[in-house]
Z-matrix of the N, CA and C atoms (Angstrom, degrees):
N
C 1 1.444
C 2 1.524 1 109.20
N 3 1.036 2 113.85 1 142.49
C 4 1.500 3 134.07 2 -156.71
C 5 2.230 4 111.71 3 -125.07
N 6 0.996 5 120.49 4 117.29
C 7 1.594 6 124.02 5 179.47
C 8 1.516 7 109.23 6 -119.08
N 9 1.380 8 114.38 7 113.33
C 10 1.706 9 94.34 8 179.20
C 11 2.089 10 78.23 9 -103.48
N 12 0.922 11 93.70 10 154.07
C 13 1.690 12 122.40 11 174.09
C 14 1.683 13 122.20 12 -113.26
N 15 1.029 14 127.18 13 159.64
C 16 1.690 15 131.71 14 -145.74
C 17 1.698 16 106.35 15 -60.93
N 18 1.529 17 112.35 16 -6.58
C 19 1.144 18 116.29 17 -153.68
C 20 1.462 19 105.96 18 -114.05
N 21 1.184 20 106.56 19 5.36
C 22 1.726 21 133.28 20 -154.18
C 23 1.305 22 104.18 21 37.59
N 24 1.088 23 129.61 22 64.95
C 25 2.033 24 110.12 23 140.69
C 26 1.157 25 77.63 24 -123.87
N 27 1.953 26 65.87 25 153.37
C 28 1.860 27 84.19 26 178.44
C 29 1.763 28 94.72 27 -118.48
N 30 1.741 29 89.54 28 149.20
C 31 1.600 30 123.53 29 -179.11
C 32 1.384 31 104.18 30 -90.89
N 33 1.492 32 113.25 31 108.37
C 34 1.280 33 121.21 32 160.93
C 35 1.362 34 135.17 33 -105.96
N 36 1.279 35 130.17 34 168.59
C 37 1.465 36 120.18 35 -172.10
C 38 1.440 37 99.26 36 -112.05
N 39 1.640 38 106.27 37 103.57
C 40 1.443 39 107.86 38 -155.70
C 41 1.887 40 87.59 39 -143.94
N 42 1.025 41 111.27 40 99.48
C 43 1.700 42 115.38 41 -164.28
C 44 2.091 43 95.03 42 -81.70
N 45 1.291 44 105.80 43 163.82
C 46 1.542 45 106.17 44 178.45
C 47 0.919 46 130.82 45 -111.29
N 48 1.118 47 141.60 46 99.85
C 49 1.543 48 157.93 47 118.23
C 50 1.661 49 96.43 48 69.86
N 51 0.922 50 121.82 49 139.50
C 52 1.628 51 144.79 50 145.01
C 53 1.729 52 95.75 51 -36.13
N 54 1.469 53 111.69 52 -69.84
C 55 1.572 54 131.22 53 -179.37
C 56 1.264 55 97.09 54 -40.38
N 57 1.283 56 129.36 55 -72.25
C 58 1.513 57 139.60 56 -143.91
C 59 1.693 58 114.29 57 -63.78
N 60 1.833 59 101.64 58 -52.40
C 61 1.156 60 122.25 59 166.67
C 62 1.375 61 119.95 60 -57.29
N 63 1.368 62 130.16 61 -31.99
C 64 1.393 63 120.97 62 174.59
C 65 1.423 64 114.86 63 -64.51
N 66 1.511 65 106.43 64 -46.22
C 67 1.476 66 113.87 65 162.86
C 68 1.327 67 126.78 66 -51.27
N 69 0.918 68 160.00 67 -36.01
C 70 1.453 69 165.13 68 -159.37
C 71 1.812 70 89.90 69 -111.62
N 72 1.159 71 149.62 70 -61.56
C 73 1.202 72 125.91 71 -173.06
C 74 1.637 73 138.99 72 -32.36
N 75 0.925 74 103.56 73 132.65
C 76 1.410 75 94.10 74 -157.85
C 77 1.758 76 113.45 75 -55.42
N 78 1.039 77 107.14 76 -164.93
C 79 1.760 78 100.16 77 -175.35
C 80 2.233 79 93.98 78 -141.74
N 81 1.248 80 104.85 79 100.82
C 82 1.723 81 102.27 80 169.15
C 83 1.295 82 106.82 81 -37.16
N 84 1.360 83 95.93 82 161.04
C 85 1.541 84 129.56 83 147.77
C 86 1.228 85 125.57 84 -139.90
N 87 1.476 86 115.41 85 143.01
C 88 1.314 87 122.21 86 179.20
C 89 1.930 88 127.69 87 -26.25
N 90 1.320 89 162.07 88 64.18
C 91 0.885 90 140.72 89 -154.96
C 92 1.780 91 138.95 90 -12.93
N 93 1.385 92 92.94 91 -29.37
C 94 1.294 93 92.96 92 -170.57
C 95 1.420 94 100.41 93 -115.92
N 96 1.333 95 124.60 94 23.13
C 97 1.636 96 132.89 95 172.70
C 98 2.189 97 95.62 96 -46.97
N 99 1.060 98 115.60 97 -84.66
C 100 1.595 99 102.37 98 -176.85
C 101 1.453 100 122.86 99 -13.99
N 102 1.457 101 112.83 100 -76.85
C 103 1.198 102 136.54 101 164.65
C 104 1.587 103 115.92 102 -21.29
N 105 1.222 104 111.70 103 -45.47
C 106 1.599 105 122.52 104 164.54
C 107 0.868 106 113.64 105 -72.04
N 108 1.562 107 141.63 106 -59.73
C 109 1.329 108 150.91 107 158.23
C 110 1.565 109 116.68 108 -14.17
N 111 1.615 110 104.52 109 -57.36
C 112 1.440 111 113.64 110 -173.72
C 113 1.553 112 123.32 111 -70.26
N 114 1.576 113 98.52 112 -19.72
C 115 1.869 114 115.16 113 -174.89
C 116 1.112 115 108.82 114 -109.93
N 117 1.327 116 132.11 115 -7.64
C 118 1.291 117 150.42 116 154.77
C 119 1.670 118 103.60 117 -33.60
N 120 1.375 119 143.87 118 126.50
C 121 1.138 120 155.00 119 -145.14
C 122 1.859 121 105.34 120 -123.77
N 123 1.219 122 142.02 121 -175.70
C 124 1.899 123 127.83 122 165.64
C 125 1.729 124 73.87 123 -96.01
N 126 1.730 125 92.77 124 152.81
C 127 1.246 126 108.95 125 -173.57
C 128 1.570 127 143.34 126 100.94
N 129 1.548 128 87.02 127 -25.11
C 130 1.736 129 99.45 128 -166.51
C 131 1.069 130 107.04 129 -109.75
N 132 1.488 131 127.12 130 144.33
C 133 1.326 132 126.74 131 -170.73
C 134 1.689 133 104.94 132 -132.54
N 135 1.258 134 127.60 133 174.56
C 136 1.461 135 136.68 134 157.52
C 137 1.081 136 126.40 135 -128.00
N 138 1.348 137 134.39 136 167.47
C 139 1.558 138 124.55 137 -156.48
C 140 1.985 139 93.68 138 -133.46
N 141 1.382 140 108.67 139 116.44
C 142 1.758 141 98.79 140 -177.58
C 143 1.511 142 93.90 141 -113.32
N 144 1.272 143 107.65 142 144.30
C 145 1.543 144 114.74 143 179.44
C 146 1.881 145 88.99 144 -84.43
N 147 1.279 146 99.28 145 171.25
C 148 1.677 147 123.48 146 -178.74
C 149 1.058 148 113.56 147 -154.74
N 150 1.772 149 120.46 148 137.38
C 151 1.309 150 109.35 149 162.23
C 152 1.574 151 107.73 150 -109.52
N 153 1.137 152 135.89 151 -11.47
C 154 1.979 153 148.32 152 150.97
C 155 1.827 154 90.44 153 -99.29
N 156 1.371 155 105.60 154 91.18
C 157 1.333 156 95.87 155 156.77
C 158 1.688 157 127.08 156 -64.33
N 159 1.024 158 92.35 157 -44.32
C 160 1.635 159 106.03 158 -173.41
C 161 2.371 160 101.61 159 -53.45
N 162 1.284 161 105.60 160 -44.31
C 163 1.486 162 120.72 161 169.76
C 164 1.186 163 95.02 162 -50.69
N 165 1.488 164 130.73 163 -96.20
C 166 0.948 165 137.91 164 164.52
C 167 1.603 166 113.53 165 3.81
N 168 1.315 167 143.31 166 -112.58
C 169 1.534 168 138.47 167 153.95
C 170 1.254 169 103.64 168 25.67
N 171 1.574 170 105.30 169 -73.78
C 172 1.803 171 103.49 170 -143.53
C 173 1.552 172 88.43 171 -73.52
N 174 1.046 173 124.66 172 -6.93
C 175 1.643 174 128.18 173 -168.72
C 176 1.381 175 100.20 174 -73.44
N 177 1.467 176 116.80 175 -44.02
C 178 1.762 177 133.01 176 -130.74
C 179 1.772 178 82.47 177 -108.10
N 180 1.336 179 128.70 178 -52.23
C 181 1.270 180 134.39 179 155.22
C 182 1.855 181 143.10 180 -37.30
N 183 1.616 182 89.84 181 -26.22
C 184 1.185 183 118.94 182 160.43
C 185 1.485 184 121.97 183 -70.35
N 186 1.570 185 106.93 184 -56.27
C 187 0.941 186 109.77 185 -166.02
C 188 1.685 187 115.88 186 -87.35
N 189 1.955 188 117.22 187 -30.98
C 190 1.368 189 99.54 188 146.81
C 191 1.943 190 122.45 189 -39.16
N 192 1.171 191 111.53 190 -60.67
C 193 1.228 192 94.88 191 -176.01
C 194 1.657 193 127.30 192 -35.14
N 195 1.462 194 98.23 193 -70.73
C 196 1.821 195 93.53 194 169.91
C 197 1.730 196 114.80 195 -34.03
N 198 1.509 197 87.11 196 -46.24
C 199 2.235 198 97.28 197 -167.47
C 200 1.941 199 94.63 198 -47.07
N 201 1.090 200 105.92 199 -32.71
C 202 1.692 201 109.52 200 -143.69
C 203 1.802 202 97.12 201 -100.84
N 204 1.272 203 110.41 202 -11.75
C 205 1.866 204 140.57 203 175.39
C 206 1.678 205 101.49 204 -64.57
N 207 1.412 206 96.96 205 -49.05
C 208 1.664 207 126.05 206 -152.93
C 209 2.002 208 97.92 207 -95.08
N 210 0.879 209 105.61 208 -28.75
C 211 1.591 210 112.68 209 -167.89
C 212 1.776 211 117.61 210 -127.49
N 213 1.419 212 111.70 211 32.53
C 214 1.473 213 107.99 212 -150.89
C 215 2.085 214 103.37 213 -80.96
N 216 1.529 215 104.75 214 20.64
C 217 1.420 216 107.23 215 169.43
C 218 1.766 217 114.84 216 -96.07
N 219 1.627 218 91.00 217 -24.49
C 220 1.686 219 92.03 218 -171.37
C 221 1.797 220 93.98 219 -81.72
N 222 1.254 221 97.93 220 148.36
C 223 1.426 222 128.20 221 -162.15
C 224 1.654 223 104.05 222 -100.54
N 225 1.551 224 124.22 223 -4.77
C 226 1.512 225 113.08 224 178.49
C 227 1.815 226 81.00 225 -89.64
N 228 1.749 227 79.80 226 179.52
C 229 1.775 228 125.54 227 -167.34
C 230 1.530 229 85.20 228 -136.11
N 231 1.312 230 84.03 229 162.68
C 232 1.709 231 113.28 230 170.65
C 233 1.084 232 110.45 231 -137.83
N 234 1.565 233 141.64 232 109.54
C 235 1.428 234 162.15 233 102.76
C 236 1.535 235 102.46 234 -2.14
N 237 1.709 236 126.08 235 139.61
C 238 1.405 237 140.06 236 167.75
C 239 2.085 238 90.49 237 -145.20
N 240 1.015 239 77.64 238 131.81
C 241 1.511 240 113.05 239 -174.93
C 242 1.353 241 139.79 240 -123.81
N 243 1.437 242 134.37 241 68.10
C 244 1.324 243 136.19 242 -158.70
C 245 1.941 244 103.00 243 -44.08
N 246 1.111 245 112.28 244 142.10
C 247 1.250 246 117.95 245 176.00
C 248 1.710 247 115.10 246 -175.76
N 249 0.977 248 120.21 247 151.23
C 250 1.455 249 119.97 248 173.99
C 251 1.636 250 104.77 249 -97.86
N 252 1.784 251 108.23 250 157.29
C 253 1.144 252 108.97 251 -160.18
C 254 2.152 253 79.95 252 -91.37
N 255 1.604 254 87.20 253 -159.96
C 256 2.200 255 88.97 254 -175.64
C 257 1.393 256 97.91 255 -83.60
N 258 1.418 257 134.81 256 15.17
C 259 1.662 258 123.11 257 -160.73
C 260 1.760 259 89.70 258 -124.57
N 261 1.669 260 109.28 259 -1.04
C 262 1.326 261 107.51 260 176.24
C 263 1.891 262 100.78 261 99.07
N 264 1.127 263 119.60 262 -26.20
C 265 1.525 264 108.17 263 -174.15
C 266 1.567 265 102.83 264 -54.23
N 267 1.878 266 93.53 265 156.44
C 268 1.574 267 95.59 266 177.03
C 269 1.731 268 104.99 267 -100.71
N 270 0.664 269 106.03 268 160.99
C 271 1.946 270 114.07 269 171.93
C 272 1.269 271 107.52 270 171.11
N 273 1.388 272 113.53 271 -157.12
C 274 1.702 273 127.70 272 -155.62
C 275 1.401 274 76.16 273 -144.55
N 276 2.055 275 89.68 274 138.30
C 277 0.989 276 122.91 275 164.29
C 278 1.907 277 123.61 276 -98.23
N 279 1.170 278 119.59 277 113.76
C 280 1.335 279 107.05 278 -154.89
C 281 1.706 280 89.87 279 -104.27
N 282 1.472 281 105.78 280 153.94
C 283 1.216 282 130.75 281 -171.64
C 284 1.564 283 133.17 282 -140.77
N 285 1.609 284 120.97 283 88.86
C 286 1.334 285 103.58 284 171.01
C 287 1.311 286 121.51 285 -94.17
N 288 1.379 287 104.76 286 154.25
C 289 1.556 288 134.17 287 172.28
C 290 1.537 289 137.53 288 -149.15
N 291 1.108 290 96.02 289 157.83
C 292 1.950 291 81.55 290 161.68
C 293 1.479 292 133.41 291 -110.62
N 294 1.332 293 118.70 292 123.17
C 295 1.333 294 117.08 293 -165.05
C 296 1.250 295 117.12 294 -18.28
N 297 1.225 296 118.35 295 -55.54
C 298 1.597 297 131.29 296 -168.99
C 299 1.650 298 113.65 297 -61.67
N 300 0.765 299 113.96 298 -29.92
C 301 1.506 300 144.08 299 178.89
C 302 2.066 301 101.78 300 83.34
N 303 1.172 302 124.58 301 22.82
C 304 1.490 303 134.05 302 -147.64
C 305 1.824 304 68.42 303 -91.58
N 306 1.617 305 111.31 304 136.11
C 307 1.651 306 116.39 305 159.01
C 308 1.990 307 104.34 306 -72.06
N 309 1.185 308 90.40 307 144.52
C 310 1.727 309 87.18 308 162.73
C 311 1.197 310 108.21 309 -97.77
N 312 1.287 311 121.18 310 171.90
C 313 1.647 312 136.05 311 -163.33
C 314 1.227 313 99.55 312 -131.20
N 315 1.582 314 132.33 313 22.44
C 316 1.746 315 105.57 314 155.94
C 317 1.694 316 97.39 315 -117.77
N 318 1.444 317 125.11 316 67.12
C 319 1.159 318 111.88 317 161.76
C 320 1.613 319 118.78 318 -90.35
């Protein structure tokens, strides 16, 4: 069954895919990912295993954004970096810094 509405699209009863749904599910993060973020030092990085790396990213990218929403005086960036850990796992290597590469002096 088919509804077009005043705006013409039409509303169909078109249920989603096994495929579709894996895609759109959201992708976790660690709970205390912020918390790391915030004590995170220029220089220091973390290593997250993945099994959808690419999910993973837009996850880790997301959530700098909010981090960077919440903090828009601090002057580091965060780098995500596909890489395998030494045991062969795949994940993203996360990285803060400051563009400039200049150290700050109130640590």
């Amino acid at each position: 069954m088919s509804v077009q509405n005043e705006n013409g699209l039409v509303i169909e009863d078109v249920a989603m895919t096994d495929d579709v749904k894996s895609r759109v599910v959201k992708e976790s993060l660690p709970a205390g990912l912020k918390d790391t973020m915030d004590v995170m030092r220029d220089g220091q990085s973390f290593f997250m295993e993945a099994e959808d790396v690419q999910k993973k990213m837009y996850a880790l990218r997301s959530a700098y954004y909010r981090w960077k929403q919440k903090n828009p005086e601090d002057l580091h960036n965060f780098s995500f970096i596909r890489e395998k850990n030494p045991d062969g796992k795949e994940g993203i290597r996360v990285y803060k810094y400051i563009p400039s590469g200049e150290k700050r002096e109130d640590y």
